[in-house]
C-alpha positions in Angstrom: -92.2 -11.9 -34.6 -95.5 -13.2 -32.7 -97.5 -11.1 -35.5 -95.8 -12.7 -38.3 -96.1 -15.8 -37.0 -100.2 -15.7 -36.5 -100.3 -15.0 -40.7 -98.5 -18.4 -41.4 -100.7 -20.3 -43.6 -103.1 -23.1 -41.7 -103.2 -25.5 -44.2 -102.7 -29.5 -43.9 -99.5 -30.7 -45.9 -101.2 -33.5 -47.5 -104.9 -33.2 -49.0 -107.3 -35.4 -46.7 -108.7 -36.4 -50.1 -109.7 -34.7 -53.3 -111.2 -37.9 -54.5 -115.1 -37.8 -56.4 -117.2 -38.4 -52.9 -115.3 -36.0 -51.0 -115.9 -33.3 -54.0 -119.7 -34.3 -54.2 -120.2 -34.0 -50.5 -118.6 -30.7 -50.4 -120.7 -29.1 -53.6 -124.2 -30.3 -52.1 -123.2 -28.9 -48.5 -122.3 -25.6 -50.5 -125.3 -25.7 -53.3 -127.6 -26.3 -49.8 -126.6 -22.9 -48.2 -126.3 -21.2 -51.5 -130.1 -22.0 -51.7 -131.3 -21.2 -48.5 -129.3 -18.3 -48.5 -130.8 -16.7 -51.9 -134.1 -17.8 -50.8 -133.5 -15.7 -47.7 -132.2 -12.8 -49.5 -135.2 -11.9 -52.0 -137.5 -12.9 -48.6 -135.6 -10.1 -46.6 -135.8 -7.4 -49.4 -139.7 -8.2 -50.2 -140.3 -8.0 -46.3 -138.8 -4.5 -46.4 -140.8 -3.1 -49.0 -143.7 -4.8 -47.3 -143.2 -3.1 -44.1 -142.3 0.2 -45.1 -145.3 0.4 -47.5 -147.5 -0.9 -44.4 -146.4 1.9 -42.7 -147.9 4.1 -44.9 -151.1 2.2 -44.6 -150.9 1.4 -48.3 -152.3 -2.2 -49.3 -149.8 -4.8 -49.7 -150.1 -8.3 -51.4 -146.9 -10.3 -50.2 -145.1 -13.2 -52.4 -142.0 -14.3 -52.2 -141.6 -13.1 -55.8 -143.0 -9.9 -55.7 -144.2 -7.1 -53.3 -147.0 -5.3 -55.1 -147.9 -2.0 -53.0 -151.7 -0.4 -54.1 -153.0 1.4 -55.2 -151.0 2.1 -58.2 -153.0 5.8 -59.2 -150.2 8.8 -58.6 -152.2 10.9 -56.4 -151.1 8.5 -53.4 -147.6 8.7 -54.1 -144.7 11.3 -53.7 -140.8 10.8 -54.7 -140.0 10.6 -51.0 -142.0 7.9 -50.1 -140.6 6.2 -53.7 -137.4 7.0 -52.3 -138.2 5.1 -48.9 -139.7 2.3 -49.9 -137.8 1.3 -53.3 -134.4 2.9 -52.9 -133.4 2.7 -49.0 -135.1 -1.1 -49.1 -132.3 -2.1 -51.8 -129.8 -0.1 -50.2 -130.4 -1.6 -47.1 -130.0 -5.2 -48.4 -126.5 -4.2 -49.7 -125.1 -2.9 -46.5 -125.9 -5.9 -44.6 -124.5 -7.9 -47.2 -121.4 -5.8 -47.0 -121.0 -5.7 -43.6 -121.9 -9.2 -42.8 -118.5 -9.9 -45.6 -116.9 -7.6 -43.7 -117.2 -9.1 -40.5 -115.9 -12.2 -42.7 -112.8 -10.0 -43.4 -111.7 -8.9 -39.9 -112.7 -12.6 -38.2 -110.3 -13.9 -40.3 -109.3 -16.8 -37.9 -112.4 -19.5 -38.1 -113.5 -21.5 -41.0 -116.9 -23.7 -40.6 -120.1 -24.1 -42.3 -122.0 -21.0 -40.8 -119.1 -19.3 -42.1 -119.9 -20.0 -45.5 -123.7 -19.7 -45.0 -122.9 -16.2 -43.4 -120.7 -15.6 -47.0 -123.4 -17.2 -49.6 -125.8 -14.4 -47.5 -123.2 -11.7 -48.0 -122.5 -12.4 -51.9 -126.4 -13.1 -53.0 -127.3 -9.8 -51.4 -125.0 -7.8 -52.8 -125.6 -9.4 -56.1 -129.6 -9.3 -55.7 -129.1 -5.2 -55.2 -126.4 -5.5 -58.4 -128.8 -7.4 -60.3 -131.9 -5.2 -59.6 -129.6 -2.5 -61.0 -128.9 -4.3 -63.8 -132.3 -4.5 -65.0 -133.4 -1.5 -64.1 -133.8 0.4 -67.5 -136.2 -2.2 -68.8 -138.4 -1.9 -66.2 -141.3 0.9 -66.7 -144.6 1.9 -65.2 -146.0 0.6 -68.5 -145.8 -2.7 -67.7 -146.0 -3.5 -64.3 -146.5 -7.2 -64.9 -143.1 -8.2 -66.4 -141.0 -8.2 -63.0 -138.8 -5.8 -64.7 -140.5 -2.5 -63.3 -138.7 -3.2 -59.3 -136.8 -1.1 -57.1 -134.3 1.2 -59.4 -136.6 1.0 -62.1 -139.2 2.3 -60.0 -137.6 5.4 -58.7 -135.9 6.0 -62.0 -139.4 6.1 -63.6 -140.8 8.8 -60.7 -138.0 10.8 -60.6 -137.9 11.2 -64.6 -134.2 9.7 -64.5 -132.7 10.2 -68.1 -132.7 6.5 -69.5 -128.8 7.0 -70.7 -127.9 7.2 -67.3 -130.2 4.4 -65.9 -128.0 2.4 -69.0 -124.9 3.7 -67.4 -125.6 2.5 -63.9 -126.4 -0.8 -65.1 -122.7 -1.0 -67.1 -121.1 -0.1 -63.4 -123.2 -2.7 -62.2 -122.0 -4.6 -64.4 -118.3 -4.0 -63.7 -118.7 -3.7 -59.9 -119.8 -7.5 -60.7 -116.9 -8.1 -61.9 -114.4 -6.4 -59.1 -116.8 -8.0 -56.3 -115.1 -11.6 -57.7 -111.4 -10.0 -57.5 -112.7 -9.3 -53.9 -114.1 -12.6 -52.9 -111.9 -14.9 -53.9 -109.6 -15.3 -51.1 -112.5 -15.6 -48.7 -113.8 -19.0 -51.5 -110.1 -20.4 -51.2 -110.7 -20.3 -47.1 -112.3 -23.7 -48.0 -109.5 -25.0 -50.0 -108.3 -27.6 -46.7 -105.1 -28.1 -48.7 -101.9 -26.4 -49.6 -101.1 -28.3 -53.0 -104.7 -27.0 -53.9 -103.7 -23.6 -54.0 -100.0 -23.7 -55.0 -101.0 -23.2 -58.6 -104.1 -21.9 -60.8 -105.3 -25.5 -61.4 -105.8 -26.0 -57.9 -107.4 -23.1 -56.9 -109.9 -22.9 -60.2 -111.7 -26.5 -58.7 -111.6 -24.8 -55.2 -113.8 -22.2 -57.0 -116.1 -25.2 -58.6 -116.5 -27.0 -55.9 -117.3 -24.2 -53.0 -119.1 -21.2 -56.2 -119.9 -22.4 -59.4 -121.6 -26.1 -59.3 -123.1 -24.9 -56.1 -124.8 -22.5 -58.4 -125.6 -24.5 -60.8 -127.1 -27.2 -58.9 -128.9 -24.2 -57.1 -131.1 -23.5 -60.8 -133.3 -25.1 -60.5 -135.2 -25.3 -57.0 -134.9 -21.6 -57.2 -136.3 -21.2 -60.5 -139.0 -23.6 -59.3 -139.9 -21.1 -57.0 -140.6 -18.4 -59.6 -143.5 -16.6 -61.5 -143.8 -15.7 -64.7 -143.2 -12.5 -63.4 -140.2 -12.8 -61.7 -138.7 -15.1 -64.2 -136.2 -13.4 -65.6 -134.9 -11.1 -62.7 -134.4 -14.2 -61.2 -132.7 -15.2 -63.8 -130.5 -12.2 -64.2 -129.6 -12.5 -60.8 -128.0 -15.9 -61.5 -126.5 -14.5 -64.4 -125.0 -11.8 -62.3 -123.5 -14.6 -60.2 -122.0 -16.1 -63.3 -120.5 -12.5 -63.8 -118.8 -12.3 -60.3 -117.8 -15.5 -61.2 -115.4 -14.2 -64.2 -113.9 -11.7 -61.5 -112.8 -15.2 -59.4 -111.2 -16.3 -62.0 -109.0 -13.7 -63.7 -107.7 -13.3 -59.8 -106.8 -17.1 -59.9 -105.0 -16.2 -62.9 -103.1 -13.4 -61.2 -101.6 -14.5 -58.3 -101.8 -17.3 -55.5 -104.4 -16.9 -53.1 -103.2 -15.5 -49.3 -105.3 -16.8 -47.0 -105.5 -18.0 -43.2 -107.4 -21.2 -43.4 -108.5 -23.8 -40.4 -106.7 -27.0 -41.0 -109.7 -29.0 -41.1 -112.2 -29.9 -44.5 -115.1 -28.1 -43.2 -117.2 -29.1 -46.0 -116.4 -32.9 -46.3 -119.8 -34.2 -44.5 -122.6 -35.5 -45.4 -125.3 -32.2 -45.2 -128.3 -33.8 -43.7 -128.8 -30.8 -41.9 -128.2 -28.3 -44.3 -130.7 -30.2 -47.0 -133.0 -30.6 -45.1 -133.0 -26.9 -43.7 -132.7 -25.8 -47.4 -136.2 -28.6 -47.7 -137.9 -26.6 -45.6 -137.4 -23.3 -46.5 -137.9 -24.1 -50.1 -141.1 -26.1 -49.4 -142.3 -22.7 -46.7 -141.8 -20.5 -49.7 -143.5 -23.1 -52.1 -146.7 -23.9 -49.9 -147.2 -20.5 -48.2 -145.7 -17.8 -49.8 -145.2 -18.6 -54.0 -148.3 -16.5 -55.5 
């Protein structure tokens, strides 16, 4: 009886107020850790490129973009340290992201704003490594300076990977995208502070506005800002790839109410001075120090 009891919905019976401020303060506190947290994401897989590489004394010229490892000529390069530079550095990136979400999954009972940082980490890493695969049979050694020829495409291209299956991968990519949102959208309606919002598909699709999608769309353009030529469009696609998982959200909204224990409090009705102006400094390190 105890154990049924703990799995009661914690929800307030009235909304504490769904009214334009409230929404607005609630999509900049999300759009601010969306940021930072994408910014940290392509930071943490460049750095493990760069270290790995280092540790093979190869020459490395760090961005935030883009990790370019010299020299380029063959002679200094084998499939396994292709393998352990540009395969395990990816792979890495997505188990953290699935274990920090999993973490999310069995602490089940707390709902704050390093909660949602913690899942923003947890989805853009996982989508970075999704994304990466995505691209991955444009990129070729015959253009290095597109942005296209990264991690997958790399060790597709050295270990003479046919390019139907480098195609294939990306389609599962693509629908892994797609599942990932079936998956995450209980943890987005953990932010719904309200019962009525999630009684019926209306409610929980501007749950999903206000916690995923403006967040991201707000989140554009200061990480656009931040790009190359170069990197362009995989930053790009890794948006896009966002947009995909977003689909997934969705079509669970439209299958059945969310079932979810919540904290009763609006954890993101505040004004986010400190989350903007962590996101302001992060963006403006990257900008001044590290965008080449």
């Amino acid at each position: 009886m105890e154990e049924e009891e703990e799995e009661i919905l914690f929800y307030r019976k009235e909304q504490t107020g769904d009214g334009l401020g409230n929404k607005l303060k609630r999509i900049v506190t999300s759009s601010a850790l969306f940021v930072i947290a994408f910014i940290l994401s392509n930071l943490l897989l460049q750095t493990l490129i760069a270290e790995i590489s280092r540790g093979f004394k190869y020459t490395v010229k760090f961005s935030y973009n883009i990790v370019t490892v010299l020299p380029w000529d063959y002679h200094y390069w084998s499939r396994a340290r292709i393998l352990l530079i540009y395969l395990i550095s990816p792979v890495l990136c997505l188990i953290i992201g699935l274990f920090i979400y999993n973490f999310l999954r069995v602490y089940s009972n707390w709902a704050n704003v390093v909660r949602l940082f913690l899942f923003w980490f947890a989805v853009v890493l996982v989508n970075m490594v999704l994304a990466q695969i995505l691209i991955s049979p444009l990129g070729t050694p015959d253009n290095r300076n597109n942005g296209l020829y990264q991690t997958f495409a790399v060790v597709g291209a050295w270990l003479w990977i046919n390019p139907a299956i480098m195609v294939m991968a990306a389609i599962v990519s693509l629908v892994t995208s797609l599942l990932s949102g079936l998956v995450i959208r209980d943890e987005v309606m953990r932010y719904s502070f309200s019962r009525t919002l999630i009684n019926n598909k209306k409610g929980m699709d501007s749950v999903v506005f206000q916690v995923y999608i403006m967040p991201v769309l707000l989140g554009i353009l200061p990480i656009m800002s931040l790009c190359t030529p170069i990197n362009f469009f995989p930053t790009l696609m890794e948006i896009v790839n966002l947009a995909i998982i977003s689909i997934g959200i969705f079509m669970m909204n439209s299958i059945g109410q969310a079932e979810v224990r919540c904290n009763k409090d609006d954890v993101l009705n505040h004004i986010p001075f400190f989350e903007a102006v962590t996101c302001a400094l992060i963006w403006m390190g990257v900008y001044f120090f590290l965008k080449k």
